[in-house]
C-alpha positions in Angstrom: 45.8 -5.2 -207.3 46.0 -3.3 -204.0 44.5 0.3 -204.4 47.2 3.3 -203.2 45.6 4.5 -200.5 45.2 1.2 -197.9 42.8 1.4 -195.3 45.4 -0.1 -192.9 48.7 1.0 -192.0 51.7 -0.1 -190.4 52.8 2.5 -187.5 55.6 2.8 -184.9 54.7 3.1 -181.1 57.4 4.7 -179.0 58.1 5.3 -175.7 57.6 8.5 -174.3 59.8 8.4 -170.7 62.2 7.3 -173.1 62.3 10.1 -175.4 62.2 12.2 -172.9 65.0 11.2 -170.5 68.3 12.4 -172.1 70.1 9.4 -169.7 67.8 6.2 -170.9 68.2 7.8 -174.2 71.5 6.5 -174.6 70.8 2.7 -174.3 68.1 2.9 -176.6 64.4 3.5 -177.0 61.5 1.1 -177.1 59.4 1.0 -180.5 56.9 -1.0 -181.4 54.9 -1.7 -184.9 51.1 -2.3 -185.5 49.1 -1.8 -187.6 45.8 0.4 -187.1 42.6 1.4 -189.5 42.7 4.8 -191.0 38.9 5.1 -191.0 38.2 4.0 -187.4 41.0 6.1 -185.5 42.5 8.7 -187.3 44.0 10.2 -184.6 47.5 9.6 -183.4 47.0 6.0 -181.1 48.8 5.7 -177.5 48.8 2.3 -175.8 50.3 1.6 -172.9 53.1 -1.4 -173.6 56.3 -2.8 -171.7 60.0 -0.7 -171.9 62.4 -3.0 -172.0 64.8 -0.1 -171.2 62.5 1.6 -168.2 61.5 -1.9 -167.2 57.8 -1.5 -166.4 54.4 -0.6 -168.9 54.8 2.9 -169.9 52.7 5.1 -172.4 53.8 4.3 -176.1 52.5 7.1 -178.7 52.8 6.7 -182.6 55.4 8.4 -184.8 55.6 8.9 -188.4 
C-alpha cells in the first residue's frame, strides 16, 4: 500500500512568454508534466524546454 504523502510528484511546467503575451495566449500555451522529488527540491522547478507555440526553448516554471 502506497503511504499518503509520496515522495514523488507529478507537476506541470508552463511557459512563461506564453502566459505572459496576451496574443500567443490565444493559440494556446505550452505545458509539460514531470515528475520531481519533494525532499531534494522543494522549491518551485524551472527548466528551460521547447514552445511549440513561441517556436524556440523558453523558460518553463511549475504550476499547481
Amino acid at each position: 500500500m502506497a503511504k499518503s504523502k509520496d515522495v514523488r510528484l507529478t507537476i506541470t511546467l508552463e511557459c512563461t512568454q506564453c502566459a505572459n503575451n496576451r496574443q500567443k495566449r490565444l493559440p494556446g500555451i505550452s505545458r509539460y508534466t514531470t515528475q520531481k522529488n519533494r525532499r531534494n527540491t522543494p522549491a518551485r522547478l524551472e527548466l528551460k524546454k521547447f514552445c511549440r507555440f513561441c517556436n524556440q526553448h523558453t523558460n518553463h516554471k511549475e504550476i499547481k
